[in-house]
VOGUKOL-327437 format. One line per 8 residues: number of its first residue (from 0); their letters; for each residue x, y, z of N, C-alpha, C. Coordinates in Angstrom, 1 decimal, padded with zeros to 4 digits. Each point is the difference from the previous one (the first is absolute). Layout:
residues N
NUM) a) X/Y/Z/X/Y/Z/X/Y/Z | ...
This chain:
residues 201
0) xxxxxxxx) -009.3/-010.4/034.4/001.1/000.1/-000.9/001.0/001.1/000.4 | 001.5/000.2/-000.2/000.7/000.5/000.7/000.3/001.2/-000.8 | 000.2/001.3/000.3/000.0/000.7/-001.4/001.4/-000.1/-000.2 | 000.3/000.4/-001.6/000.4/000.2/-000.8/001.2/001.1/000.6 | 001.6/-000.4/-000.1/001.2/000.7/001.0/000.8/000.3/-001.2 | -000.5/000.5/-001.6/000.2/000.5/-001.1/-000.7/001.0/-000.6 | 000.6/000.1/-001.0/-000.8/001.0/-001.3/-000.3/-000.7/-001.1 | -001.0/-000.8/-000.2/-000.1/-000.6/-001.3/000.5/000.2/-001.6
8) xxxxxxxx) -000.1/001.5/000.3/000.3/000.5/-001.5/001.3/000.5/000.3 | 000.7/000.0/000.6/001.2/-000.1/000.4/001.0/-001.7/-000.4 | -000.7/-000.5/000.5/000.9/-001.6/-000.1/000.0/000.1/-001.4 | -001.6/-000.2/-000.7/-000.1/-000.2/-001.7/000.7/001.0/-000.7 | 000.5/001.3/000.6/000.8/000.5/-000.4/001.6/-000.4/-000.5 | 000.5/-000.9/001.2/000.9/-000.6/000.5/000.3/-000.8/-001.0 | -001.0/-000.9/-000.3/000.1/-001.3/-000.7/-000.3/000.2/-002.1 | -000.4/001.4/-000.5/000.2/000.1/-001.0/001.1/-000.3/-000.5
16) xxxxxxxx) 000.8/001.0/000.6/001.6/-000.1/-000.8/000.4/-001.3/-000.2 | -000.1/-001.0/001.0/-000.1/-001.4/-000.5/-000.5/-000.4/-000.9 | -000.9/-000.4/000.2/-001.1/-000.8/-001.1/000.5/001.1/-001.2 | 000.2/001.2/-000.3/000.3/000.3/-000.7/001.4/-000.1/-001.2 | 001.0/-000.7/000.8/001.2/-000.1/-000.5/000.0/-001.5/-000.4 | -000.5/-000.8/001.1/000.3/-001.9/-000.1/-001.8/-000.3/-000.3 | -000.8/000.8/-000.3/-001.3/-000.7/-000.7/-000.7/-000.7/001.4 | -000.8/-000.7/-000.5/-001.2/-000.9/001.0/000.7/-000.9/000.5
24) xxxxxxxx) 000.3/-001.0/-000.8/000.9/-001.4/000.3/001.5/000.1/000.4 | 000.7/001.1/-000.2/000.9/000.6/000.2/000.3/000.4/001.6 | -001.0/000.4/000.3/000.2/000.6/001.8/-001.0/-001.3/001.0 | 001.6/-000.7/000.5/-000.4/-000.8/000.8/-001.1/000.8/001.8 | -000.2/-000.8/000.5/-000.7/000.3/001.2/000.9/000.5/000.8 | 001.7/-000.5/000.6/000.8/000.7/001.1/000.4/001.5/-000.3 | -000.1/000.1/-001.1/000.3/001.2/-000.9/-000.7/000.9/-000.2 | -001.4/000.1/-000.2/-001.3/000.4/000.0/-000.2/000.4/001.5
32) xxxxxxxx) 000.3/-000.5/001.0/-000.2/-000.3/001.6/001.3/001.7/000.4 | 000.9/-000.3/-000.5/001.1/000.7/000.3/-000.4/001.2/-000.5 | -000.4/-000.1/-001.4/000.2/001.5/-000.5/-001.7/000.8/000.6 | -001.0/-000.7/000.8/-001.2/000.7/000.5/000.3/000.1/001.3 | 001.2/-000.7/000.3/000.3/000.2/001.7/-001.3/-000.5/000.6 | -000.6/-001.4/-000.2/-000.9/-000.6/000.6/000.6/-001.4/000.3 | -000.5/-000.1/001.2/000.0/-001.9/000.3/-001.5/-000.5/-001.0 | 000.5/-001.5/000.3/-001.1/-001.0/-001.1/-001.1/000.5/001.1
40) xxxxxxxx) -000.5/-000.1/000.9/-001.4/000.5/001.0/-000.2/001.3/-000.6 | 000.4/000.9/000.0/-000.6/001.3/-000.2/000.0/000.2/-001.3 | 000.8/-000.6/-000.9/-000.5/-000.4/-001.5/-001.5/-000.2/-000.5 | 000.3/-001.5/000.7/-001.4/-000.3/-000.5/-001.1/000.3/001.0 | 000.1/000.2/000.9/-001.0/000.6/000.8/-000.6/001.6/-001.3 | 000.7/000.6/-000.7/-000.2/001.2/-000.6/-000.2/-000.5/-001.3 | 000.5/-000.6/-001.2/000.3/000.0/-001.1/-000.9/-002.1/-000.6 | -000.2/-000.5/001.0/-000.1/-001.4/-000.1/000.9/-000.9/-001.1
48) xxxxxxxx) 001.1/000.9/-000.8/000.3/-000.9/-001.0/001.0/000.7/-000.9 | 000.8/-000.5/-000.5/001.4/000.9/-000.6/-001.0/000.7/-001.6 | -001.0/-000.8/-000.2/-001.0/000.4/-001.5/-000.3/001.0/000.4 | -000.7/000.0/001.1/-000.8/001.7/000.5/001.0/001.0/000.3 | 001.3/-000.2/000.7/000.7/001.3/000.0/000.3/000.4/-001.6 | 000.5/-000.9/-001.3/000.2/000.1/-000.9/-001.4/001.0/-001.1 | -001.1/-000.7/000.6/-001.3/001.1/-000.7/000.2/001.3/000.6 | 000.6/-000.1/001.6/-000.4/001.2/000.4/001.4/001.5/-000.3
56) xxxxxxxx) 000.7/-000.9/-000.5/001.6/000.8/-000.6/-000.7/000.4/-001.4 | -000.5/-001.0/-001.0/-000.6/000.5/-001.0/-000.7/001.0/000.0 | -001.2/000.4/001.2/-000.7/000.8/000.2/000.6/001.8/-000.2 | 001.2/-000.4/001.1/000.9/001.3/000.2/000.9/000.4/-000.9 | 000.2/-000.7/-000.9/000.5/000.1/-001.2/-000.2/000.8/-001.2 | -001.6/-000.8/-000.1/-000.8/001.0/-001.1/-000.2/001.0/000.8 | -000.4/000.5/001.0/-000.1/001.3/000.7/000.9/001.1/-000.1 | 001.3/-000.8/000.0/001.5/001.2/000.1/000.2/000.3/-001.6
64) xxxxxxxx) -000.5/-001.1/-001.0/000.2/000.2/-001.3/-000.7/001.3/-000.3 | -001.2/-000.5/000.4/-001.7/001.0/-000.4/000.7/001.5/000.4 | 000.6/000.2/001.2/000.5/001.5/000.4/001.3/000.0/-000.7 | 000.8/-000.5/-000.4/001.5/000.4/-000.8/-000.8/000.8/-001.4 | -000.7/-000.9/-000.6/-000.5/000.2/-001.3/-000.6/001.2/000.3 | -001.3/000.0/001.0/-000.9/001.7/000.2/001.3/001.2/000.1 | 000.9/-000.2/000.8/000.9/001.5/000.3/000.6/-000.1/-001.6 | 000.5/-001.5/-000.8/000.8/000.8/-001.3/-000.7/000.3/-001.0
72) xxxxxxxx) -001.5/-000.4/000.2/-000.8/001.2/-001.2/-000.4/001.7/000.7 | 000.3/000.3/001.3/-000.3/001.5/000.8/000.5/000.8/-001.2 | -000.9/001.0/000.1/000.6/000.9/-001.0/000.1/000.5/-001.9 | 000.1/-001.5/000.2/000.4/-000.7/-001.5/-001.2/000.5/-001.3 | 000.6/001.2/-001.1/-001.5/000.2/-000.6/000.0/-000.6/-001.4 | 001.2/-000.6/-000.5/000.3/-000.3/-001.4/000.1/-001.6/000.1 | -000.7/-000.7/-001.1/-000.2/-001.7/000.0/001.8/-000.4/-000.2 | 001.1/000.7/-000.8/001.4/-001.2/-000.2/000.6/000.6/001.5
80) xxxxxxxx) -000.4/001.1/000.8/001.1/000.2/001.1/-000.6/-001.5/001.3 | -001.7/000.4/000.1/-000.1/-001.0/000.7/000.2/-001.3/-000.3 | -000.3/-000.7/-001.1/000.4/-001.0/000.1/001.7/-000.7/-000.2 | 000.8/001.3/000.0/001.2/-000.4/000.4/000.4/-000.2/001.1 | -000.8/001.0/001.0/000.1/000.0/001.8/-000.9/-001.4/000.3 | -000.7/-000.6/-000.2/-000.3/-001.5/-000.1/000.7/-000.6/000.2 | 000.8/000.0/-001.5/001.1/-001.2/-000.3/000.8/-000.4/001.1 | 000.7/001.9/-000.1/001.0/-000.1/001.0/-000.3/-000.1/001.5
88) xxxxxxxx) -001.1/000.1/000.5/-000.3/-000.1/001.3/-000.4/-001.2/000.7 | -000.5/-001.3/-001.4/000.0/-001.2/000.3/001.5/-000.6/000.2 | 001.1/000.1/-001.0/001.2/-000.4/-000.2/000.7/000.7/001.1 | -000.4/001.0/000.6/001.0/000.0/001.5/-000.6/-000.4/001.1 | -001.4/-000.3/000.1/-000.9/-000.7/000.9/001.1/-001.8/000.0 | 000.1/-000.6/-001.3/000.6/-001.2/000.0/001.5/-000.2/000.1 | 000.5/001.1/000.2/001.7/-000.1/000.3/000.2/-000.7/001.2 | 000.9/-000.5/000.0/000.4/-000.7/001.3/000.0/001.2/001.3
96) xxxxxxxx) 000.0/000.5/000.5/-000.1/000.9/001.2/001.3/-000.3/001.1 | 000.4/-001.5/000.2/001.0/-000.4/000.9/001.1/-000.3/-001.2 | 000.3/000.2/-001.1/000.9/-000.7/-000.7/000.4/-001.5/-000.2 | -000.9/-000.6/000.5/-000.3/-001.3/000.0/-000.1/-000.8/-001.7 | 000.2/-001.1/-000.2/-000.4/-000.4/-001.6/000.8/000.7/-000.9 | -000.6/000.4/-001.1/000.8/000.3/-001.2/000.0/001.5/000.0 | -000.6/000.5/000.9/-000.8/001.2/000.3/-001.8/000.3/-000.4 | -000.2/-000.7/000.0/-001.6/-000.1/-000.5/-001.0/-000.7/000.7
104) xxxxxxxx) -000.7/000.0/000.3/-001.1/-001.0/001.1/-001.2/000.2/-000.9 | 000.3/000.8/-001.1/-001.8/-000.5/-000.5/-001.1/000.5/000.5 | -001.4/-000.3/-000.6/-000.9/000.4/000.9/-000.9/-001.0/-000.1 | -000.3/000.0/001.8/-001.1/-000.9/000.2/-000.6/-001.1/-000.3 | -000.8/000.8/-001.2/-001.2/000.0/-000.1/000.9/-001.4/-001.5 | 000.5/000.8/-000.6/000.9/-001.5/-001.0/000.6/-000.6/000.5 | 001.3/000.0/000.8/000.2/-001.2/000.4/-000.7/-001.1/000.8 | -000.9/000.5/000.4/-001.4/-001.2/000.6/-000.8/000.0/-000.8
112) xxxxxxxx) -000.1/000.3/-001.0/-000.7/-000.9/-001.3/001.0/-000.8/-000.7 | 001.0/000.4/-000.2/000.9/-001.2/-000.2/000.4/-001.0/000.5 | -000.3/000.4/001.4/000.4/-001.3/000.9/-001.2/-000.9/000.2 | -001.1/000.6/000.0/-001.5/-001.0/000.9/-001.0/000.2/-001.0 | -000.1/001.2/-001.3/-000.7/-000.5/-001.2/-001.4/000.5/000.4 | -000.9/-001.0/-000.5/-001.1/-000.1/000.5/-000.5/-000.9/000.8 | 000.7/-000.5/000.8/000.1/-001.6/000.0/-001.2/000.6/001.9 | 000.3/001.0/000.6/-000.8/000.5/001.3/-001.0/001.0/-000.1
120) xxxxxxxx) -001.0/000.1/000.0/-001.5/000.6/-000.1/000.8/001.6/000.6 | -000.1/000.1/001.2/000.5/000.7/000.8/001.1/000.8/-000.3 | 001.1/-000.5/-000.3/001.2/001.1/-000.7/-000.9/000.4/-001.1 | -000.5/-000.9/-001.1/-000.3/000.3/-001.5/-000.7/001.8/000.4 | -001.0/-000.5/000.9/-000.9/001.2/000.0/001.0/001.5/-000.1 | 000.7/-000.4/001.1/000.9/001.0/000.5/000.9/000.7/-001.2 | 000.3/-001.3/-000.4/001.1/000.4/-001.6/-000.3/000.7/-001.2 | -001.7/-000.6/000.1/-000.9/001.0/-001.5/-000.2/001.1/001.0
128) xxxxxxxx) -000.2/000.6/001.2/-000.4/001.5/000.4/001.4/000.1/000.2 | 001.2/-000.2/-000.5/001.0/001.0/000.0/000.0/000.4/-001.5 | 000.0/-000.9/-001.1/-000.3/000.1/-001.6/-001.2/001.3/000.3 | -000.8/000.1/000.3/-001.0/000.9/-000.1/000.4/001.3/000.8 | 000.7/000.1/000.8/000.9/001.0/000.8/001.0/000.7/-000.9 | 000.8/-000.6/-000.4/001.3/000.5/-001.0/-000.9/000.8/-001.3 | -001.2/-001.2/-000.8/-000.8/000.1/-000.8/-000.3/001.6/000.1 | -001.0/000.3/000.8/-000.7/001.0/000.9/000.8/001.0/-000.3
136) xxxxxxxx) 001.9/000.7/000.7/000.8/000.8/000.3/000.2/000.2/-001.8 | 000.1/-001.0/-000.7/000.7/000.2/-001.6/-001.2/001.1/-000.3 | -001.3/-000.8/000.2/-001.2/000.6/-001.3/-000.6/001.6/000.5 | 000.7/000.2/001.5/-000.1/001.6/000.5/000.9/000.8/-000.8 | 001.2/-000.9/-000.3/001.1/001.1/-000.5/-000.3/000.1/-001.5 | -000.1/-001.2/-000.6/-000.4/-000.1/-001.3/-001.3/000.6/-000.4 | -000.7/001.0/001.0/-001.8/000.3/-000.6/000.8/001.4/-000.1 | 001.3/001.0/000.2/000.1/001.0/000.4/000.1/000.6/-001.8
144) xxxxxxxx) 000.3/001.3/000.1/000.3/000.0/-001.3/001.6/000.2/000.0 | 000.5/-000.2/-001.8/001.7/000.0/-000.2/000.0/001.7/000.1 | 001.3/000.3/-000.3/000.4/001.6/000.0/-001.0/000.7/-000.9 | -000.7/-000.8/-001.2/-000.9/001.2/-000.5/-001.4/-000.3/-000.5 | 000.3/-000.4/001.6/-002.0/000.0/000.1/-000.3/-001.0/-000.8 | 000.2/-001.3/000.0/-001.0/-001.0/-000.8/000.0/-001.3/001.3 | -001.0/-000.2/-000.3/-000.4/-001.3/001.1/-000.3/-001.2/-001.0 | 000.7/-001.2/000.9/-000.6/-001.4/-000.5/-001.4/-000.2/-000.2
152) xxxxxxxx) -000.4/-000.6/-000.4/-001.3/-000.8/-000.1/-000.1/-001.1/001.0 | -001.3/-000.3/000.4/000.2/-001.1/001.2/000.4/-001.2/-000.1 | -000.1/-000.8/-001.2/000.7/-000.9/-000.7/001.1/-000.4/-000.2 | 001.2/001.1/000.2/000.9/000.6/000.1/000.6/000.0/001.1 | -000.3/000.6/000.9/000.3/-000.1/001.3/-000.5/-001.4/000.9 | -000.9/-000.4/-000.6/-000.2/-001.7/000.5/000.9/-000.9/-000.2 | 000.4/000.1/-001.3/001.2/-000.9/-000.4/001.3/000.3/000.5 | 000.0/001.3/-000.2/001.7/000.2/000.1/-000.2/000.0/001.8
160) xxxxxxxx) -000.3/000.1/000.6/-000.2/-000.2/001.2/000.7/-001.3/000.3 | -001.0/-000.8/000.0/000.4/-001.6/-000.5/001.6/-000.3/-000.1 | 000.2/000.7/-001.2/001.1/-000.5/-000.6/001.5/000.5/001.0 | -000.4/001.3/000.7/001.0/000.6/000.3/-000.1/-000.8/001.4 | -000.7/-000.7/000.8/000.0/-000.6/001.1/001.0/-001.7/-000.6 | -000.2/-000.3/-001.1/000.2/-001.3/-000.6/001.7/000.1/-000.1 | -000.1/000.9/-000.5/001.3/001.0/-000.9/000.8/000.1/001.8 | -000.4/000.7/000.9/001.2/000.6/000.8/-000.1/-001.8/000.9
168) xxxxxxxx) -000.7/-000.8/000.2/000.3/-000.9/000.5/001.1/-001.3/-000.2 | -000.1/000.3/-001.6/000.7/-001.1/-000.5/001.6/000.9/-000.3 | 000.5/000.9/000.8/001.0/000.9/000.0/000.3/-000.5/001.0 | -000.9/000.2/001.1/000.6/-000.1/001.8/000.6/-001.6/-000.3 | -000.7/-001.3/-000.6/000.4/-000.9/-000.3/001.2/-000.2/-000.3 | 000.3/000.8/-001.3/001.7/-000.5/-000.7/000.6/001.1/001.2 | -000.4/001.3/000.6/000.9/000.3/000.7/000.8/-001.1/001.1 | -000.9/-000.6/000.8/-000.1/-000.8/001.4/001.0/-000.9/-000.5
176) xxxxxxxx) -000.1/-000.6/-001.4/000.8/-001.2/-000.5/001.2/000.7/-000.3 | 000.5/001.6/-000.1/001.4/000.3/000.1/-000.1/000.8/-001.5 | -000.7/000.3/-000.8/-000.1/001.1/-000.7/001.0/001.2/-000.1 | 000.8/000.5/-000.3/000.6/001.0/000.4/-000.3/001.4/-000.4 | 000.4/000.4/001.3/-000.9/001.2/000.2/-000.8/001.0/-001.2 | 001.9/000.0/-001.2/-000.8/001.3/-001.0/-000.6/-000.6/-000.5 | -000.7/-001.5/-000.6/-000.5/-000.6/-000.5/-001.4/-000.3/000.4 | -000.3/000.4/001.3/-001.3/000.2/001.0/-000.2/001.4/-000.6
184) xxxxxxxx) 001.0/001.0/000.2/-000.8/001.4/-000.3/-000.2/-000.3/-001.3 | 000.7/-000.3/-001.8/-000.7/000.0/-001.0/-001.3/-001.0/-000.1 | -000.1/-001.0/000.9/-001.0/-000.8/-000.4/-001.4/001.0/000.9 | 000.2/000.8/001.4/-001.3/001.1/-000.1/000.1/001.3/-000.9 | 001.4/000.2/-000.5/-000.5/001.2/-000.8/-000.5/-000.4/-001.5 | 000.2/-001.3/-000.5/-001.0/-000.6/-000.9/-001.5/-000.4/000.2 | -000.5/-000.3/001.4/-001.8/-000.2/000.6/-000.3/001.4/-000.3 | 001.1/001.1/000.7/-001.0/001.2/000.0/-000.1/000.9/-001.4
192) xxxxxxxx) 001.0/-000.8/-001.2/-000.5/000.7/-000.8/-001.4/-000.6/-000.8 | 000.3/-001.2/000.3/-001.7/-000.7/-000.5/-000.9/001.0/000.7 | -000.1/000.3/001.0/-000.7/000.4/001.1/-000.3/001.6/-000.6 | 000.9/000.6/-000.5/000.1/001.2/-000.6/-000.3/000.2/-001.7 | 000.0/-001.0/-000.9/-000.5/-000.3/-001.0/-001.7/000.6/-000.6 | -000.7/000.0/001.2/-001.3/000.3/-000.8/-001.1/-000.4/-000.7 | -000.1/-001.7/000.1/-000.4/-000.5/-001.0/-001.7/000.3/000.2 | -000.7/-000.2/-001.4/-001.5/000.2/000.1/-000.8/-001.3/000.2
200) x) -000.4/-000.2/000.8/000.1/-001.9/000.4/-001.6/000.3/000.5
């Protein structure tokens, strides 16, 4: 076999921003081809299939999320500061970056559950270990204590966890559909006061 006259994690690098703006069904093959700077031979000789570059964008995905999220809790010693650096670090993660669309691209990890559901084994997997990723970054910030020293209960931070993953998803949504802007910031400065509320759950 002939080796490989790339960077694999380089091309899948390439090909996120795609699949990320026009979805799965969205990014035809010449276009997918263009933006990894591969011919169809050295495609599939690497990738065997537009599905597997697509798993393998998902992979790098949750990875770049997993580190945005770890640096915006660094430091962070009070539960309403971090989970406002959350919010806000998911919601500039989903901005458009090229000015493309309405300004918004969403993330991921929702618009490929909106687009393909459950309907593929393979993404699904992929889609519940980003839920459990986001999940994960909430219930770190949420176990901290508020300004005077009182901590959740686990119950508490189980749910509201949940909810704040549920909560900032269904924002990126009306954002992507055109939302406007100040109406994006009251609808997270309304998650984070739930978020900040306290309840004994």
């Amino acid at each position: 076999m002939r080796p490989k006259l790339f960077d694999p994690d380089a091309v899948i690098a390439s090909a996120l921003p795609l699949f990320w703006r026009q979805g799965y069904e969205g990014t035809h093959m010449p276009e997918l081809l263009g933006a990894m700077g591969l011919g169809k031979a050295s495609f599939y000789n690497a990738f065997a299939s537009k599905h597997a570059v697509f798993l393998n964008v998902l992979d790098r995905y949750l990875s770049a999320v997993d580190h945005v999220l770890a640096r915006a809790l660094e430091g962070v010693k009070h539960r309403d500061e971090a989970a406002a650096r959350l919010l806000e670090a998911i919601l500039d993660v989903a901005r458009d970056q090229e000015g493309r669309t309405v300004g918004w691209r969403g993330c991921l990890i929702g618009n490929t559950a909106l687009e393909m559901g459950a309907q593929d084994e393979t993404v699904r997997e992929r889609l519940n270990q980003g839920v459990r990723l986001l999940r994960r970054h909430f219930a770190k910030a949420l176990r901290l204590a508020d300004g005077d020293g009182r901590v959740l209960p686990d119950g508490a931070v189980s749910a509201l966890s949940l909810h704040a993953v549920a909560g900032i998803q269904g924002i990126l949504v009306l954002a992507k559909a055109g939302l406007p802007e100040e109406e994006v910031t009251a609808a997270k400065q309304a998650l984070l006061f739930t978020l900040q509320a306290s309840p004994q759950i």
